[in-house]
C-alpha positions as CSV (number, residue, x, y, z in Angstrom):
1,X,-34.6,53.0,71.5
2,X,-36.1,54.8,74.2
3,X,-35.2,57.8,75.3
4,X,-35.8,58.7,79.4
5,X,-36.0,62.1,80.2
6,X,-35.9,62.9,84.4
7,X,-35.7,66.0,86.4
8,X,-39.1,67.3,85.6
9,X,-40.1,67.5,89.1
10,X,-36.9,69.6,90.0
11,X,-36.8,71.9,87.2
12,X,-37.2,74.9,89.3
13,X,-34.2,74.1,90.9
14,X,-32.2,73.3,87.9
15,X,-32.9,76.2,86.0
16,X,-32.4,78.6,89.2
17,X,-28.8,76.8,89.7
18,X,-28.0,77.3,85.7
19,X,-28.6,81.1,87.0
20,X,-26.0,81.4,90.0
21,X,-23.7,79.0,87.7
22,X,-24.0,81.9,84.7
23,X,-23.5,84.7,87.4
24,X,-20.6,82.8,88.9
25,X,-18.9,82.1,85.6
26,X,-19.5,85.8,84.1
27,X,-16.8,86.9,86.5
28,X,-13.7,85.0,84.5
29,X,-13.3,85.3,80.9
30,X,-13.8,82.3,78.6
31,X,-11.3,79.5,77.9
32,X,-11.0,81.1,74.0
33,X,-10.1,84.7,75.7
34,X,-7.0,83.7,78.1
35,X,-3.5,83.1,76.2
36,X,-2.0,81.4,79.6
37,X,-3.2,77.3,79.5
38,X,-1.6,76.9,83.1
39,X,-4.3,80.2,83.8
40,X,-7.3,78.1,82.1
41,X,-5.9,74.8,84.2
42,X,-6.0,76.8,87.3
43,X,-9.7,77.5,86.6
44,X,-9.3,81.4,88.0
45,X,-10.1,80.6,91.5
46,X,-13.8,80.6,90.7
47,X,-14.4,77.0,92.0
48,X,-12.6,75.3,95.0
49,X,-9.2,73.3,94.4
50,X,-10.6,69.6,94.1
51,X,-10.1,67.4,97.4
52,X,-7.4,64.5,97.1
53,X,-7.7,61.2,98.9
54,X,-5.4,59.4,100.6
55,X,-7.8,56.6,99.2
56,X,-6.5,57.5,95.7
57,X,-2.8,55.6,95.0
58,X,-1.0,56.8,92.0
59,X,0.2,54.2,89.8
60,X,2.3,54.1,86.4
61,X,1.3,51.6,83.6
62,X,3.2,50.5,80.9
63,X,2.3,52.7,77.3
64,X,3.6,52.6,73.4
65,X,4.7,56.4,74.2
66,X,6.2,55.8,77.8
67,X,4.4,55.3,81.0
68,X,0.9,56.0,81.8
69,X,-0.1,57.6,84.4
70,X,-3.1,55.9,86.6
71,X,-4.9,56.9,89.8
72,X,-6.6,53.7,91.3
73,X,-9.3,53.6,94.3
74,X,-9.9,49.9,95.6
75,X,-12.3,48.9,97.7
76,X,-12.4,46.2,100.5
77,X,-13.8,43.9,98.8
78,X,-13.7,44.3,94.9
79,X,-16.4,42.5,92.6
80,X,-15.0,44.4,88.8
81,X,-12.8,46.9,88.2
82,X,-14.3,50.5,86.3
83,X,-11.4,52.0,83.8
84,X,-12.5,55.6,83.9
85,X,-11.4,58.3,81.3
86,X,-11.3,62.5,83.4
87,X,-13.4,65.5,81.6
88,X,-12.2,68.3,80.4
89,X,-11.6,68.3,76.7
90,X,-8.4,66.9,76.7
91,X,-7.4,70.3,77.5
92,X,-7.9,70.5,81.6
93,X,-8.8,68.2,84.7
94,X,-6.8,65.0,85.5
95,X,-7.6,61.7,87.2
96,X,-7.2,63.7,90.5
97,X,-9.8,65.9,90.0
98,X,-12.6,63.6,91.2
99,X,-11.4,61.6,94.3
100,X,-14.4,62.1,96.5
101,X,-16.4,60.7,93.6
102,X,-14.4,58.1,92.4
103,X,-14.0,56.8,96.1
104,X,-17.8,56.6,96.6
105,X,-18.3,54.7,93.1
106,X,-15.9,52.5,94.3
107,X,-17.2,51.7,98.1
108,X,-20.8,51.6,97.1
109,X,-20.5,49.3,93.8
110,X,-17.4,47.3,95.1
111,X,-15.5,48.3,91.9
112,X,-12.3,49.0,91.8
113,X,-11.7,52.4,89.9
114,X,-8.6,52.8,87.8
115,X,-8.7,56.7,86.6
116,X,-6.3,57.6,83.5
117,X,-4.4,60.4,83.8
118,X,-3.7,61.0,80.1
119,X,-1.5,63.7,78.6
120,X,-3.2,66.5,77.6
121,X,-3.6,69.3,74.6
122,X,-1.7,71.6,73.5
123,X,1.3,70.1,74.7
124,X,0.4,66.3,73.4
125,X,-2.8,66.9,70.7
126,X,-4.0,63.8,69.2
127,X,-3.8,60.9,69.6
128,X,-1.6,61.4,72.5
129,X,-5.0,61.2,74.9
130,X,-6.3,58.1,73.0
131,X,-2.6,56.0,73.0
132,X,-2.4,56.7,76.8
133,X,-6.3,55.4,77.4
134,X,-6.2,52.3,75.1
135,X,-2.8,51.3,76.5
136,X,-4.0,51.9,80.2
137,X,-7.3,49.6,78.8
138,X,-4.7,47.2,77.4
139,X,-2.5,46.9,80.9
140,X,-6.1,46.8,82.5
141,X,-7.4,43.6,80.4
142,X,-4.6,41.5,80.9
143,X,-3.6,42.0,84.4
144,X,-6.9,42.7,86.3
145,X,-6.8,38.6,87.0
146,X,-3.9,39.1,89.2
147,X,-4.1,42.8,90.5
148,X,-7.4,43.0,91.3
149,X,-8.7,39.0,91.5
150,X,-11.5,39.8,89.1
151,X,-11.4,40.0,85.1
152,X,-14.8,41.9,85.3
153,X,-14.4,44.9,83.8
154,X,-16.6,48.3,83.0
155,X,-15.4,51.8,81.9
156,X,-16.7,54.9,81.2
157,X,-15.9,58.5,81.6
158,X,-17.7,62.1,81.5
159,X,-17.5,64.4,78.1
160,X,-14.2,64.0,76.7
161,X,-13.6,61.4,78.9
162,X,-17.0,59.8,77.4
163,X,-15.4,60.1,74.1
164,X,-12.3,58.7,75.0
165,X,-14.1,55.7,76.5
166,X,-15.7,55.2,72.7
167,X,-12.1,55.3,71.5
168,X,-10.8,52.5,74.0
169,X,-13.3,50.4,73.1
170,X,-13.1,51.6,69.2
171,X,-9.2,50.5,69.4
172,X,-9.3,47.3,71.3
173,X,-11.7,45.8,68.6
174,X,-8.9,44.1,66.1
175,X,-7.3,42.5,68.9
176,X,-11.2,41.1,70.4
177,X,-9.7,42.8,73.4
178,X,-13.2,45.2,73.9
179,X,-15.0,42.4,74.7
180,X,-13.3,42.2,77.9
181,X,-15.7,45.1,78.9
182,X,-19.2,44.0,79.6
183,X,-20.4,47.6,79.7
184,X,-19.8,51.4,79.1
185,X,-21.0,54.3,81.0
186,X,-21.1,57.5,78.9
187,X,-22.1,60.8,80.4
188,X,-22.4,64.0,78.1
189,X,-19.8,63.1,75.9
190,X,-18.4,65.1,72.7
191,X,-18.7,62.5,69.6
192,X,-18.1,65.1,66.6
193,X,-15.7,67.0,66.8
194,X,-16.9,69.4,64.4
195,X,-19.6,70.1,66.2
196,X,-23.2,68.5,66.2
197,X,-26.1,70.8,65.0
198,X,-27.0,71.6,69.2
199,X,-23.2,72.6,69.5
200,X,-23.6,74.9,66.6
201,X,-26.2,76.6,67.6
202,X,-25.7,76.8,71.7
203,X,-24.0,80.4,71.5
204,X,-22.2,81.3,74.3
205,X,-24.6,81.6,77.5
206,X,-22.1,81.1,80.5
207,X,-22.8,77.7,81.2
208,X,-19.9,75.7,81.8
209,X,-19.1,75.6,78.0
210,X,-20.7,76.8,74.7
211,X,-20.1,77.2,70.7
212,X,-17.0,79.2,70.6
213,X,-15.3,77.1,73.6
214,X,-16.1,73.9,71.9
215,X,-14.3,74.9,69.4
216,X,-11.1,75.9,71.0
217,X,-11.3,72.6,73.0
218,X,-11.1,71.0,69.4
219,X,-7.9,73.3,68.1
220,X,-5.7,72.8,70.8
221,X,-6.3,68.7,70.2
222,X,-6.7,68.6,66.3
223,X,-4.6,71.8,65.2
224,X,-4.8,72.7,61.7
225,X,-7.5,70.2,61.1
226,X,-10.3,71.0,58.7
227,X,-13.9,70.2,59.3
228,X,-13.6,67.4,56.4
229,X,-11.0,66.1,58.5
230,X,-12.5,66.4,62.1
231,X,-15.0,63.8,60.4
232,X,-12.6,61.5,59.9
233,X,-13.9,57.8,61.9
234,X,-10.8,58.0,63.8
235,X,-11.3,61.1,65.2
236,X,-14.5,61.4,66.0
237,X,-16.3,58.5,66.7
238,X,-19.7,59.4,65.8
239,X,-19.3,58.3,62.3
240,X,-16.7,54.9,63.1
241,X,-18.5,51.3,62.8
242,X,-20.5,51.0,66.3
243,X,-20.5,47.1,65.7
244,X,-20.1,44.1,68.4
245,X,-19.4,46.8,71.3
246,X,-21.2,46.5,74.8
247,X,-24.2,47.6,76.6
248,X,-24.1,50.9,77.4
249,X,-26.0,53.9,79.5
250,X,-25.7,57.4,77.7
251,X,-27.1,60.8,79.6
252,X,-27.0,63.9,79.1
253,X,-28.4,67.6,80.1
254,X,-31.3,68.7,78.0
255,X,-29.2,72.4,78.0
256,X,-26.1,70.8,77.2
257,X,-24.4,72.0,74.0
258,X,-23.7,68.5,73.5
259,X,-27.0,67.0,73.5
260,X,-26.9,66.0,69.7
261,X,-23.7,64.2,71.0
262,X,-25.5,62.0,73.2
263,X,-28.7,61.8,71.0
264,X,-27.2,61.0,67.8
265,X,-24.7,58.5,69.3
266,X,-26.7,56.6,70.8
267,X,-29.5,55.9,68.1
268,X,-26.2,54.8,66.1
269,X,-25.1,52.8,68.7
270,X,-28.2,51.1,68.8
271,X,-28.7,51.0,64.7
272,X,-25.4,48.4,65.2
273,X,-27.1,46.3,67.2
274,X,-25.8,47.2,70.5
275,X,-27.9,47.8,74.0
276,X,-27.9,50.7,75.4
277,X,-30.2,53.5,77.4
278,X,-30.6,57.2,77.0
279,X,-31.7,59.5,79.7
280,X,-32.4,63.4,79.4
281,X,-32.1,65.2,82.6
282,X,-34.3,68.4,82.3
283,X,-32.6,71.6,81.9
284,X,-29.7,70.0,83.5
285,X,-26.2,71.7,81.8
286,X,-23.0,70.3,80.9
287,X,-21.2,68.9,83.6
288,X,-24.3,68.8,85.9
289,X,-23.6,66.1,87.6
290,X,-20.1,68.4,89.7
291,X,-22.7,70.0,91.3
292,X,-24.9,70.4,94.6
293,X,-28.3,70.1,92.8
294,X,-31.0,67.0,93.2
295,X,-30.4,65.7,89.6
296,X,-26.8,65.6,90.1
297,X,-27.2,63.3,93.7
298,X,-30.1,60.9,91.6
299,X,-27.5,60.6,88.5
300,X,-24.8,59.9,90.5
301,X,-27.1,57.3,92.3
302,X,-28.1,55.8,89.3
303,X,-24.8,55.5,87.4
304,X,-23.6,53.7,90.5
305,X,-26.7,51.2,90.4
306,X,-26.3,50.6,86.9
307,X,-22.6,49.7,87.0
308,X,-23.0,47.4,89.9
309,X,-25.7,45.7,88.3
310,X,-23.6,45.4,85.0
């Protein structure tokens, strides 16, 4: 497996935009520090509200626990259809949160995008998140034929929603159902859930996320869980059976917390004989791609170029 590693040329910028970022976000306490979730959700008025589209219909699918909730973006002419899982730790974000990028995925690949919007933690811990995304993949597999005219599908998601994408494929596999994905994108996604050595040892250094918010992330899905447990294969995917799953692009920032995430997921990935890429972005931080820097516009340009070409 090779491992890519871009951004070199930009690293000036990078690092002096992982400066404003820490700056910006030493103004609000951390996620551990404020007792108010709906406070946390709101995200303190430090970044702008997210823009909807009217491109963006809202849609309910059929789940084990009750409807699930979908956002879908299709474009004129549709040649797949991309299941995408939201960030945010399965604590925050929801399939609204990324309109403006979900609608440009979709017009310049010609995928239609169908966003979960799963239930989130504390309020429904695990595996509320994981029934709602494997039932949305299950609705998505046997009616993309005759709701979208293709039965070409992708999927994919960003941190927890990387993870979440692991779990939908992870859960299809009795039923042979995952092979109806030809590929998985996975950006900076969380595979241990009690923590990868670069998690560990991150500290708390005001950029987007670090050791001590990791963890809370992890309590308010798996309460009550020891670290023994957190292992389990079910719950964190880095140590289930990787085999017969698809082709797959992994990337990550190189001062992401979760870069052991990406690294040692991927090497196991390929270890069971799947395909799959790995690309580095240098000095990049979690989350990168949400924001106005270059390697956030050349990511963005090169997930899209990868799906459409998968």
């Amino acid at each position: 497996m090779s491992i890519v590693t871009t951004g070199q040329d930009v690293a000036e910028e990078t690092v002096a935009f992982n400066r404003r970022l820490a700056a910006t976000l030493a103004t609000v306490p951390p996620v551990y520090e404020v007792d108010d979730i709906a406070q946390v959700r709101a995200g303190f008025g430090v970044f702008p509200p997210p823009k909807v589209l009217d491109e963006g219909v809202d849609r309910v699918v059929p789940g084990r626990d009750g409807d699930v909730a979908v956002r879908v973006f299709t474009p004129a002419e549709v040649r797949g259809v991309y299941l995408h899982m939201h960030p945010g730790g399965r604590v925050l974000g929801s399939a609204r949160n990324q309109d403006v990028r979900l609608w440009a995925l979709a017009e310049e690949t010609g995928l239609a995008v169908v966003s979960v919007d799963y239930r989130l933690a504390p309020e429904h811990p695990h595996p509320a998140a994981v029934h709602d995304c494997v039932d949305a993949a299950r609705w998505l597999v046997s009616t993309s034929a005759t709701e979208f005219g293709t039965s070409r599908l992708l999927l994919g998601g960003e941190s927890a929603g990387a993870e979440l994408a692991v779990q939908v494929l992870l859960g299809l596999r009795e039923s042979g159902q995952h092979r109806a994905f030809s590929a998985a994108h996975l950006s900076y996604g969380v595979y241990d859930m009690a923590l990868t050595p670069s998690a560990r040892a991150y500290g708390e250094q005001n950029l987007v996320t670090g050791t001590l918010s990791e963890r809370w992330f992890r309590a308010q899905s798996f309460p009550g869980l020891s670290e023994a447990e957190l292992h389990a294969p079910d719950i964190s995917p880095l140590y289930a059976d990787l085999h017969d799953l698809p082709a797959a692009r992994f990337v990550v920032g190189g001062n992401d917390p979760l870069l052991d995430d990406t690294l040692f997921m991927s090497a196991r990935w390929q270890a069971a004989g799947n395909p799959c890429e790995v690309e580095v972005v240098a000095e990049a931080v979690h989350g990168f791609t949400a924001f106005p820097i270059t390697v956030a516009t050349r990511e963005l340009a090169a997930q899209n170029a990868w799906l459409a070409a998968h």
